[in-house]
N, C-alpha and C positions, 0 to 999 in steps of 0.2 A: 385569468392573468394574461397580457398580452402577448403576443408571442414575440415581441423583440426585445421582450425585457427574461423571456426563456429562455430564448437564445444567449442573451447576456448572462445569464445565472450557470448555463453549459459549460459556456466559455472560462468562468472562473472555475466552476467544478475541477475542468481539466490542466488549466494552469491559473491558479490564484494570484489576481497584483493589484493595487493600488488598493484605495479605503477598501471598496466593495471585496476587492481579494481579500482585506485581512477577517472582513467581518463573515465572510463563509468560509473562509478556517476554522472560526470559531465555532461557528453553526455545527461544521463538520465536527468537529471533537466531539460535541454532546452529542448532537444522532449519531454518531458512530462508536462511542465509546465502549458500546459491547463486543462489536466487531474488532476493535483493536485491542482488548482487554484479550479475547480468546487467541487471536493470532500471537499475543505474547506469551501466553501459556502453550502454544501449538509450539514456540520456537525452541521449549525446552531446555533454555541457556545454561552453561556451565561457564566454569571460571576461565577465564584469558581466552576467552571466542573472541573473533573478527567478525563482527554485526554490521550486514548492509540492510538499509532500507531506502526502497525504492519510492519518491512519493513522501516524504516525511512529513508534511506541511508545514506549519506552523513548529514543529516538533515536542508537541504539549505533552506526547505518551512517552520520549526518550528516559524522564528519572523512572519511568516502571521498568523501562528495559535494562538501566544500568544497577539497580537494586534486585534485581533476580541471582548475581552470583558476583564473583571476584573477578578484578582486573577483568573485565569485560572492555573493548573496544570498539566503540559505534559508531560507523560512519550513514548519515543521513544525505541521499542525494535527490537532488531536485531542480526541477529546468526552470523556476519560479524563481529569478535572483529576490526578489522582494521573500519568499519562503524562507531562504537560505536565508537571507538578514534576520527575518523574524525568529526563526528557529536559534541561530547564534545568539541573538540576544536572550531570548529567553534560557536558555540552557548555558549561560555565562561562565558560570560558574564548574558545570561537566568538560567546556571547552579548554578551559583555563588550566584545570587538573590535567588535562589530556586523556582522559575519556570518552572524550566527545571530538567530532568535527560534522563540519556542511560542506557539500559542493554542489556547484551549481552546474549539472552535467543532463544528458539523457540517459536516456535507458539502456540503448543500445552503444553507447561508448562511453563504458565506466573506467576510473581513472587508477582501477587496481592490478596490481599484478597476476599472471598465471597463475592457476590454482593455488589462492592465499585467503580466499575466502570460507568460514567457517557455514555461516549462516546469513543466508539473503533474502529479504521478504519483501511484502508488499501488500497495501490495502487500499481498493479501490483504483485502482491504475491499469489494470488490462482491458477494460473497455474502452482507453485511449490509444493503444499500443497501435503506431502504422503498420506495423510488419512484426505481427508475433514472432514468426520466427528467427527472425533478426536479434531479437530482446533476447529471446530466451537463450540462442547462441552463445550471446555475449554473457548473461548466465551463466551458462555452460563452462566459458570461460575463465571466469575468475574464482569461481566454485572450486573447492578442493574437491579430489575424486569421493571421499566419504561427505562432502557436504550439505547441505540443505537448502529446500527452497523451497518457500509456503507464501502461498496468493491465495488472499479471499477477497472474495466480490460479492455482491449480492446477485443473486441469481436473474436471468434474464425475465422468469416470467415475476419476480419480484418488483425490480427496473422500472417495466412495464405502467408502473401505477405511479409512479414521479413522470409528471408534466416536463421535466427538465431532460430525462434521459434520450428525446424523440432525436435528440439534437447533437449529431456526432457522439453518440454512445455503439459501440455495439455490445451488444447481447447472447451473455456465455449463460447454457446450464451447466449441471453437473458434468453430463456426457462431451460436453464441447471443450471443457479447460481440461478432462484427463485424457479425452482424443489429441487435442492439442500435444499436450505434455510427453504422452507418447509419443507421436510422431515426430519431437523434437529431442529422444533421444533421454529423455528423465521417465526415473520408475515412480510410479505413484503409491504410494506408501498408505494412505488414508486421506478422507476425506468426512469431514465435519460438518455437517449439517444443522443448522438452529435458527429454528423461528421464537424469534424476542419477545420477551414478555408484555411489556408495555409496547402496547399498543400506538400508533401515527396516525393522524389524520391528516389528508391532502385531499383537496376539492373537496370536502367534504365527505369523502368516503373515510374512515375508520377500518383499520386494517393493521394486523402484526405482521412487521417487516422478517424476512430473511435474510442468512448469509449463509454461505459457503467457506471453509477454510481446507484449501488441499496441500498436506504435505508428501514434498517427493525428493527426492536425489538425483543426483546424474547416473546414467546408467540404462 
């Protein structure tokens, strides 16, 4: 594969837009579908939580998020205005009831208030992060003091084997996102580890992928 057309495929990886954005949303929903299935059983929802996600895409997994429990409240945020439109439209209907919204913000300046946050997640998004600790600050911030906050990624030496990652990714294992997580002031609670059944193949090589899911608090 050429390499300016990997570099183009990084590039949406990290903020998806126009045709090519919307059609690696899609991509993304099926290769990751496992990954986000688990991180919404990791978020453990109960009724009238305040749900951020960070990264929403497309927002194809939000009706599994809001059918886990009552009066649930999900905000989807994402620096991809084309994301945010596509997520709105798809989810119409969540919007409309007021279950749902999108904002088109960063990571590091979210548009909620002091400790009002229930639960905040993310999937695949911290190998773009400029300044972890920035992000996760602002985390910190809107996070209620018994809160939550669970990021999974696939593992760096996972990464590794996509042709696409070489290209403004960086590369967490286990011991780098709860060093991290520590040192910004959150207890790490557990962390989840799963190599996928079905199997991938890229370049030719045939390989089951993995992911990480780490739940922690502030604290």
């Amino acid at each position: 594969m050429e390499e300016d057309l990997l570099k183009e495929i990084a590039a949406q990886l990290r903020k998806p837009n126009g045709e090519m954005g919307a059609d690696v949303a899609t991509r993304m929903n099926e290769g990751n579908r496992e990954m986000n299935m688990a991180t919404i059983d990791a978020l453990d929802i109960q009724d009238h939580q305040q749900i951020v996600e960070i990264g929403m895409g497309n927002g194809f997994f939000v009706k599994e998020i809001l059918s886990r429990a009552e009066n649930v409240n999900y905000t989807g945020c994402d620096y991809s205005e084309d994301m945010v439109n596509a997520a709105s439209t798809l989810n119409a209907e969540f919007v409309t009831k007021g279950n749902a919204r999108f904002v088109k913000t960063t990571a590091d300046e979210l548009p909620f208030e002091f400790h009002s946050i229930d639960t905040l997640f993310t999937v695949n998004t911290l190998y773009f992060w400029d300044d972890p600790s920035t992000t996760l600050s602002e985390f910190m911030k809107v996070l209620k003091p018994d809160g939550k906050l669970v990021i999974t990624i696939r593992p760096g030496h996972c990464l590794k084997k996509y042709p696409t990652t070489k290209y403004n990714f960086t590369h967490y294992e286990r011991e780098d996102l709860t060093m991290l997580l520590e040192k910004n002031q959150f207890q790490v609670l557990k962390c989840i580890e799963v190599t996928e059944q079905q199997k991938v193949e890229i370049l030719g090589e045939s390989f089951a992928s993995e992911f990480l899911v780490v739940v922690a608090r502030p604290g």
